[in-house]
C-alpha positions, 0 to 999 in steps of 0.5 A: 367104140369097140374098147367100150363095147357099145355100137351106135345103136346103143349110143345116146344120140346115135343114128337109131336114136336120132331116126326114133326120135324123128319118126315120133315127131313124124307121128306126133306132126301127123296126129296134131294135123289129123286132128286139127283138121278134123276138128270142128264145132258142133252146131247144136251143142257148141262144142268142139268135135273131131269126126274124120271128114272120110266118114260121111253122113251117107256112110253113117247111115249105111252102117246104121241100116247094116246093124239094124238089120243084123238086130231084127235078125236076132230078135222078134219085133211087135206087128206095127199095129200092136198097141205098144208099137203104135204107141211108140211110133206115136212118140217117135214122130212127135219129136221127130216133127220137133227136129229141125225147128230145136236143131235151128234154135240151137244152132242160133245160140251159137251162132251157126247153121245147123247141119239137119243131118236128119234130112237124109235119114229114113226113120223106121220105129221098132218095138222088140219083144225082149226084157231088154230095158234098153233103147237105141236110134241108130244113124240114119233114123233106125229106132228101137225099143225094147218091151222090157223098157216099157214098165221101165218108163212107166209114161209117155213122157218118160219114153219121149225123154229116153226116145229123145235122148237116143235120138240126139246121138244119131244128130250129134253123130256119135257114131262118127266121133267114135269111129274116128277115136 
């Protein structure tokens, strides 16, 4: 080897190459297990999801109180008896009491029960004074509107699609699938 000038390191098929090779195979065993057994299907869409079973809903929810808390530090909320705040909360609840009887149909479809992860959540409805056109329910039930999205929407039912929209990414746990990418 000496007459070449190469050491094993730089040997095809040397130890090193054959250590890499098996650390990579190590990796790619571990990544294929991790998702696989985080892998599962989703019961109000059908669809196969990977959320990290380390990440509970409980744990969810805390992080979700955790960033609403750290946005109503940074911006101004209406008073609850503002009218546009009680016409969003009006909103929020109606599709909130519409939840579990859509979370249960759903999950039929598909042969399977559906989780109700919003049992455990506290929902709280913000209207935040800003020209924001955005909205946002975080999980754990944390929901807010921005003013700047009240023209925006122009309607009731218009706000009740965005509202509900939002909403549906706290129950599938987009949060969750999120942080286990």
């Amino acid at each position: 080897r000496r007459e070449t000038g190469m050491n094993l390191g730089q040997m095809p098929g040397g130890r090193r190459g054959g250590l890499r090779l098996w650390v990579l195979l190590a990796f790619a065993a571990y990544g294929a297990y991790y998702w696989y057994s985080n892998r599962s299907i989703d019961p109000l869409t059908g669809q196969a999801v990977v959320i990290d079973k380390g990440i509970s809903p409980e744990q969810e929810k805390a992080l979700g109180l955790q960033a609403y808390q750290e946005v109503l530090r940074q911006e101004q909320p209406l008073p609850a008896e503002a009218q546009a705040s009680r016409q969003v909360e009006a909103i929020a609840e109606r599709l909130i009491a519409r939840i579990p009887p859509v979370s249960d149909a759903l999950a039929a479809e598909h042969g399977l029960q559906a989780s109700h992860v919003e049992r455990g959540f506290d929902w709280a409805v913000t209207v935040l004074q800003s020209d924001q056109v955005n909205a946002f329910c975080l999980p754990g039930g944390k929901i807010a509107v921005y003013t700047g999205l009240l023209p925006v929407a122009g309607n009731a039912d218009a706000l009740a699609v965005v509202l509900g929209h939002e909403i549906a990414h706290a129950l599938l746990r987009h949060g969750a699938q999120r942080m286990t990418r």
